[in-house]
C-alpha positions as CSV (number, residue, x, y, z in Angstrom):
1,X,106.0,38.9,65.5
2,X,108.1,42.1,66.8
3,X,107.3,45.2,64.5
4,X,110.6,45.7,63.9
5,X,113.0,43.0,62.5
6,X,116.9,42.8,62.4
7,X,117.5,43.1,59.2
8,X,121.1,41.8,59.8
9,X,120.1,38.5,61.8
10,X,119.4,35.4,60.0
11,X,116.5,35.1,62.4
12,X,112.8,36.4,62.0
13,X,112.4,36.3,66.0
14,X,115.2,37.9,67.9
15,X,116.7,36.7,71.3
16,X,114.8,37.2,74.4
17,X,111.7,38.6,72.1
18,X,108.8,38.1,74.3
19,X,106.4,36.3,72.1
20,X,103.9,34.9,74.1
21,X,103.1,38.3,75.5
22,X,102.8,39.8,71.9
23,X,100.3,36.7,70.7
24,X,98.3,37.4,74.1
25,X,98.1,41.3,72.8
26,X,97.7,40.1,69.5
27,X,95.0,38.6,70.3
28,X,93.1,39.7,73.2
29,X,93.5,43.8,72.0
30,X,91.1,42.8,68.9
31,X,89.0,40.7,71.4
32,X,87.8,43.8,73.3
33,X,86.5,45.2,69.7
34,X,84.9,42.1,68.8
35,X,80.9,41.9,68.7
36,X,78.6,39.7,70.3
37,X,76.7,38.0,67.5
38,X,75.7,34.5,66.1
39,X,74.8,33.9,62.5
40,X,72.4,31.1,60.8
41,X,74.6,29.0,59.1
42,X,73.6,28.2,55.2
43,X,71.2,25.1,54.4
44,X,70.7,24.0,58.4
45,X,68.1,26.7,58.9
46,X,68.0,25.1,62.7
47,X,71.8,25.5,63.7
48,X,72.7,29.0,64.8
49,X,77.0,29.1,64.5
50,X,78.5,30.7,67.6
51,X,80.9,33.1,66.0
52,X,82.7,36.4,67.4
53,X,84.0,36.6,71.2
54,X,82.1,33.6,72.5
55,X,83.8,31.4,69.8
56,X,87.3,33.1,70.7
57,X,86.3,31.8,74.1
58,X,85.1,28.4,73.9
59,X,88.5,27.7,71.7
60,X,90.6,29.0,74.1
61,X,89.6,27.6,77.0
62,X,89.4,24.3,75.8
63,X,85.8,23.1,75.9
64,X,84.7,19.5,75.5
65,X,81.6,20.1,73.2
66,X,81.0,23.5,71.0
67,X,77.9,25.3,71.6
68,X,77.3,24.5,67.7
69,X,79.2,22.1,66.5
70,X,79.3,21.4,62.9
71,X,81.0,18.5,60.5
72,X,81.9,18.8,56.6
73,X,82.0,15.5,55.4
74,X,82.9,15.4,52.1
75,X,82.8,12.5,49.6
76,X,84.5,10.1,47.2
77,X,84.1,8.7,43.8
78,X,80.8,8.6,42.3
79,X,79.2,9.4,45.4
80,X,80.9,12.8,44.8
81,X,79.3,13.2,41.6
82,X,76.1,11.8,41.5
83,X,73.3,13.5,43.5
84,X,71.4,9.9,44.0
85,X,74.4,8.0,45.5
86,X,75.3,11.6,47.1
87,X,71.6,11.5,49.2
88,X,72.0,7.8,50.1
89,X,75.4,8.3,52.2
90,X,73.4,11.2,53.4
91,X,70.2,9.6,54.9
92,X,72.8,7.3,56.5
93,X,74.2,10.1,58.4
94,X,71.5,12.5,59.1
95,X,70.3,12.0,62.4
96,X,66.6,11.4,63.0
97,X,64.7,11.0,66.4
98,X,61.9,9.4,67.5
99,X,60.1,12.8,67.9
100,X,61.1,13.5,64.5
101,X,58.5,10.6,63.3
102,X,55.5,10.7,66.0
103,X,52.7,12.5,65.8
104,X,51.4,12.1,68.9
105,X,52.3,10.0,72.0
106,X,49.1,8.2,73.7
107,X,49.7,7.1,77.4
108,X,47.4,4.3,79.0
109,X,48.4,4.2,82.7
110,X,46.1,2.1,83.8
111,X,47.2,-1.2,81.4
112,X,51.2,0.3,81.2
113,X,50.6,0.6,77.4
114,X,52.4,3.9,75.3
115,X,51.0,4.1,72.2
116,X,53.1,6.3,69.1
117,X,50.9,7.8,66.3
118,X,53.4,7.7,63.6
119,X,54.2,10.5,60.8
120,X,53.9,8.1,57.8
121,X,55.6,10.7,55.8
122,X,58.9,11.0,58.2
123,X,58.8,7.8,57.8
124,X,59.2,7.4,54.0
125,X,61.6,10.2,54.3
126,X,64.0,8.3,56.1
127,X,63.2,5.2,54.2
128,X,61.6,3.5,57.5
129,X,58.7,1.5,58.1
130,X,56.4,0.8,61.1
131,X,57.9,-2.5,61.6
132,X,61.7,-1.5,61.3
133,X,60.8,1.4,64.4
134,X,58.7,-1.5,66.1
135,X,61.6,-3.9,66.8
136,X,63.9,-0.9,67.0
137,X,61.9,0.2,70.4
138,X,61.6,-3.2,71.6
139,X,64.7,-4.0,71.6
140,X,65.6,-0.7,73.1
141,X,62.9,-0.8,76.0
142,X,63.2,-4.5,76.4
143,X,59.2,-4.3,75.8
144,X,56.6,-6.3,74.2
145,X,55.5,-4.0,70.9
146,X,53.4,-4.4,68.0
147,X,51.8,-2.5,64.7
148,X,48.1,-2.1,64.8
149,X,45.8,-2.2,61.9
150,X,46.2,1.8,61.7
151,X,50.2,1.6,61.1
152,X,50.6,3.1,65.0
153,X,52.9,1.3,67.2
154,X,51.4,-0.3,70.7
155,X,54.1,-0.8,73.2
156,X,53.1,-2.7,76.1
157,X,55.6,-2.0,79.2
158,X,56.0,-3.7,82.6
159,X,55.4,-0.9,84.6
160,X,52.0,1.0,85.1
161,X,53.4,3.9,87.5
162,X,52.2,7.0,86.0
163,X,55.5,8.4,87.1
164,X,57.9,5.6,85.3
165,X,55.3,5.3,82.4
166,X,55.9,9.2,81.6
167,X,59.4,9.2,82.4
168,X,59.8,6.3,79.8
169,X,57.9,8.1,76.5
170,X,59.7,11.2,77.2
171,X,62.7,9.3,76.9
172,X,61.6,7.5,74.0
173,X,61.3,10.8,71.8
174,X,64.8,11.5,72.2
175,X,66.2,8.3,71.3
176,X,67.5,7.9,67.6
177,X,65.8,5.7,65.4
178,X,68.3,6.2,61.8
179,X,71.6,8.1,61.1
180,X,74.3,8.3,63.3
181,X,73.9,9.1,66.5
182,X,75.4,12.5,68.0
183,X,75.5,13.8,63.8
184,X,72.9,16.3,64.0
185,X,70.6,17.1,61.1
186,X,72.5,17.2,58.1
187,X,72.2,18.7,54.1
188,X,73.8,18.4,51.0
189,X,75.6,21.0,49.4
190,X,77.3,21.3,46.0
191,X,80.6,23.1,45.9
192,X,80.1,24.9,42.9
193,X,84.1,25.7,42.1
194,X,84.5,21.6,42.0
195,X,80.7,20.4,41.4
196,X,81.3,18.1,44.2
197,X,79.1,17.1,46.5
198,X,79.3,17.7,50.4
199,X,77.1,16.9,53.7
200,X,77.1,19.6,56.4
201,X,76.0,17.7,59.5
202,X,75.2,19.7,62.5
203,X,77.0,17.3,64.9
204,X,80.4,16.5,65.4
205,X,80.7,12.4,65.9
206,X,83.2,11.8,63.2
207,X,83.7,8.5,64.9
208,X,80.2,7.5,63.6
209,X,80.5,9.1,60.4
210,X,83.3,8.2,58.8
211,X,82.8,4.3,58.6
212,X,80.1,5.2,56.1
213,X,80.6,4.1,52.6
214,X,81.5,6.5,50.1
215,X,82.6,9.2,52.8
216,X,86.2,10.7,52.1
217,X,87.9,9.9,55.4
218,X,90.7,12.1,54.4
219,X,88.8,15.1,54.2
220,X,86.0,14.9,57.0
221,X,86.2,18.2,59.3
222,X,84.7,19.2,62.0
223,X,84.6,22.8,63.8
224,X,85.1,20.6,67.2
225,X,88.7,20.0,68.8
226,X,88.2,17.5,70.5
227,X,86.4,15.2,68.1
228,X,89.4,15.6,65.7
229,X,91.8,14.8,68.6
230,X,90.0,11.9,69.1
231,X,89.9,11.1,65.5
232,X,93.3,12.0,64.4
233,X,95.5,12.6,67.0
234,X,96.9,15.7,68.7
235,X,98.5,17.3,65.6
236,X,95.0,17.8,64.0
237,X,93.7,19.5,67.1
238,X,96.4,22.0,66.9
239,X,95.6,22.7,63.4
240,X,91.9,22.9,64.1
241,X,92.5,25.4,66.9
242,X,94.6,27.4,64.2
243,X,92.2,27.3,61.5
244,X,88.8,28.0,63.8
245,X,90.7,31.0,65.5
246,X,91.6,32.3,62.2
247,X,88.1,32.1,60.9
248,X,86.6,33.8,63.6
249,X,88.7,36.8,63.5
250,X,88.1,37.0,59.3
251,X,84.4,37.0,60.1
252,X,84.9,39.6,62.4
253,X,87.0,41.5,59.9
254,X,90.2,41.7,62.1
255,X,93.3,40.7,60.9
256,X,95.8,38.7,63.2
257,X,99.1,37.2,62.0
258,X,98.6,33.5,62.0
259,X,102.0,33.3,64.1
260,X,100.0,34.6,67.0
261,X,97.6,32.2,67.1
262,X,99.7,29.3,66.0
263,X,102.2,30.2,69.4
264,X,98.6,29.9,71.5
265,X,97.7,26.5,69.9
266,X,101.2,25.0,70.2
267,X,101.1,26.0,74.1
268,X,97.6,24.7,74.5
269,X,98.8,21.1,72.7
270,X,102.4,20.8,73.0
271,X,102.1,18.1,76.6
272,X,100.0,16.3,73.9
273,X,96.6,16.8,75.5
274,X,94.3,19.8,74.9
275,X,94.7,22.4,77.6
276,X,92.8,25.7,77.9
277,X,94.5,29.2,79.2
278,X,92.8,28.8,82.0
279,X,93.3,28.1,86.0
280,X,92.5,24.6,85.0
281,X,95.0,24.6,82.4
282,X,98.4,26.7,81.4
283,X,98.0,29.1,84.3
284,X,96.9,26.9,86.9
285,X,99.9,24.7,86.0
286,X,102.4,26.8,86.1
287,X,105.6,26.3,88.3
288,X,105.7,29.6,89.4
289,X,104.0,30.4,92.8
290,X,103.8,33.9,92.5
291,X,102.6,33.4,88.4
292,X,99.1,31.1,89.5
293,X,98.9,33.9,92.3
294,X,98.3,36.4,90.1
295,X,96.0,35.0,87.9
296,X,93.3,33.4,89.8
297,X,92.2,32.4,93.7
298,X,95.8,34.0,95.2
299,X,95.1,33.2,98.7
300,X,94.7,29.4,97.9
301,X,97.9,29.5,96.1
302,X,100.0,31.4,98.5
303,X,98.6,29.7,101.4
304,X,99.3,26.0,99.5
305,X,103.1,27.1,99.1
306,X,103.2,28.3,102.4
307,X,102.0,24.9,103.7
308,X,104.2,22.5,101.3
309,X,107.6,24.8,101.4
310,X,107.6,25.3,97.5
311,X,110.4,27.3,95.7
312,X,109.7,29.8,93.5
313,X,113.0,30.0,91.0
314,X,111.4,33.6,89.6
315,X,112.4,32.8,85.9
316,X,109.0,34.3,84.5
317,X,107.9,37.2,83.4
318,X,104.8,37.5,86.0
319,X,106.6,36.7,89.1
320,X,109.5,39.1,88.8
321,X,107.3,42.3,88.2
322,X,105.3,41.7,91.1
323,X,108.3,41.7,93.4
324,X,110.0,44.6,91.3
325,X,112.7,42.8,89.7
326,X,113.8,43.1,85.6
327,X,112.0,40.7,84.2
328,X,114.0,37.8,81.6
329,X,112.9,38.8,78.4
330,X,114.1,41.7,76.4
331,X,117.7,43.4,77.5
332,X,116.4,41.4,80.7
333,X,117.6,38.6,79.7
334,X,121.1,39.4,78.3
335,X,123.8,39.6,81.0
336,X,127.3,41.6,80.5
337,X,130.3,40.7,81.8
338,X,133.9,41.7,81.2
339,X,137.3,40.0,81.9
340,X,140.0,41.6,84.5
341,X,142.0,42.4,82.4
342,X,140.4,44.6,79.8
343,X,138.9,46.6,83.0
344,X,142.6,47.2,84.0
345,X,143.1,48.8,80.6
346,X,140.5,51.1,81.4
347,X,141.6,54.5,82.4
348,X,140.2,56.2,85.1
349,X,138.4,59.4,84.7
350,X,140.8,62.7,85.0
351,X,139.8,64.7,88.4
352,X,138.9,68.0,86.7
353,X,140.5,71.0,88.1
354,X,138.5,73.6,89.7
């Protein structure tokens, strides 16, 4: 907020106190002192966490999937407190591909046949068996399949073009066989203030997630906007946008009043959908001609309003510096005015003698 405040006023905020422009300083002065890093986040040795600048970034312009997203589920009851019931709901969600539990992948072009040297300890990992993955690819491939005498799965396809035959087992390794598809790898964690236990899931499909038993759907988070607006409704995107800027800027060690960045999130979510800053977003929407000018692609712009007649009522702040007028905000935006009759009771000035 302003630096100054009317101690008089009832009112933190004054009249005509520009305060979008003071949460865009607020928060894109620190953004020029911010560092370009990434740190590996604790217990998923595999997920790197986009922090700093490029996380101010994808938040504010409103991306559909985080470079590295990542979901705290956390849990309920006894699974909470015991470690065996804990790991159960946590096989569940841990994702697991088909290249997570093949060895090696053995093409037969000639006869169409793939065959998949299994990992037989992957497998009792994630509490599989040959058989279970057997009629899990048949039915995805549509495919006649079977478990030789070595515990290998022979999958006999109707194709033998080398071309289709390869494109099919690359496909194959991606697909996932157990867990919840689009959760990522996860690990359990133990808070150690509360002795609870937690999942960290490096994924963000809450959807998927929180029909699980024994998961606390009143708790599950996720570092991803959209999957909580999708999960719980605008509101919660504005609060995750909050929270996720705020943490960004504590890693980085600069402090921002959360008013700033609360103004920013209630612009980006107050139509109800999730807008970024951008020209595809609140600048590019804005009424003003002049305003979407001056951001980005200013020909188009002036060149569309030139074609369509448009109006530009100047009541921005953008529009009126560019054409040198005192812009609404401030002492802009207060106008005097005095009745006849008090300006008859002024006197006029004395004519000095020389």
């Amino acid at each position: 907020m302003a630096n100054t405040v009317n101690t008089s006023s009832k009112y933190i905020v004054d009249y005509g106190e520009p305060v979008g422009m003071i949460a865009a300083q607020s928060l894109g002065e620190p953004g020029t002192q911010m560092i370009l890093r990434a740190f590996h986040f604790a217990g998923i040795e595999s997920t790197i966490a986009t922090s700093g600048l490029p996380r101010i970034v994808e938040l504010v312009d409103a991306r559909k999937k985080p470079e590295t997203p990542i979901t705290y589920v956390y849990l309920e009851g006894e699974y909470a407190k015991n470690i065996n019931k804990a790991e159960v709901v946590l096989k569940k969600i841990s994702e697991v591909k088909m290249s997570s539990v093949v060895r090696r992948v053995l093409e037969n072009f000639s006869k169409g046949i793939i065959k998949l040297v299994l990992d037989t300890q992957a497998l009792k990992a994630n509490d599989l068996t040959p058989g279970q993955l057997s009629q899990k690819v048949a039915k995805k491939l549509d495919a006649a399949t079977k478990v030789d005498s070595d515990g290998n799965i022979l999958i006999k396809l109707k194709t033998k073009k080398l071309t289709e035959v390869r494109s099919i087992s690359v496909k194959l390794m991606k697909d996932v066989v157990h867990g919840v598809e689009g959760a990522g790898k996860a690990m359990l964690q133990k808070d150690t203030k509360s002795g609870e236990f937690y999942i960290i899931a490096a994924g963000s499909n809450t959807e998927g997630i929180i029909g699980i038993e024994g998961v606390d759907k009143s708790r599950i988070y996720t570092n991803d906007v959209f999957a909580m607006y999708r999960q719980f409704g605008i509101e919660a995107a504005r609060n995750t946008l909050v929270r996720e800027l705020v943490t960004t800027l504590k890693e980085q060690k600069i402090r921002v009043d959360p008013r700033h960045l609360m103004i920013i999130a209630d612009a980006m979510t107050y139509s109800g959908f999730i807008k970024g800053v951008g020209r595809h977003g609140l600048s590019g929407q804005k009424q003003s001609v002049f305003a979407k000018a001056a951001y980005e692609e200013t020909v188009k712009h002036l060149v569309n309003a030139a074609a369509f007649s448009e109006i530009d009522n100047m009541r921005g702040v953008t529009e009126n510096i560019l054409v040198g007028k005192q812009i609404p905000i401030g002492t802009g935006s207060v106008h005097l005015a005095i009745k006849k009759e008090d300006m008859q009771k002024v006197k006029p000035e004395s004519k000095h003698k020389k």
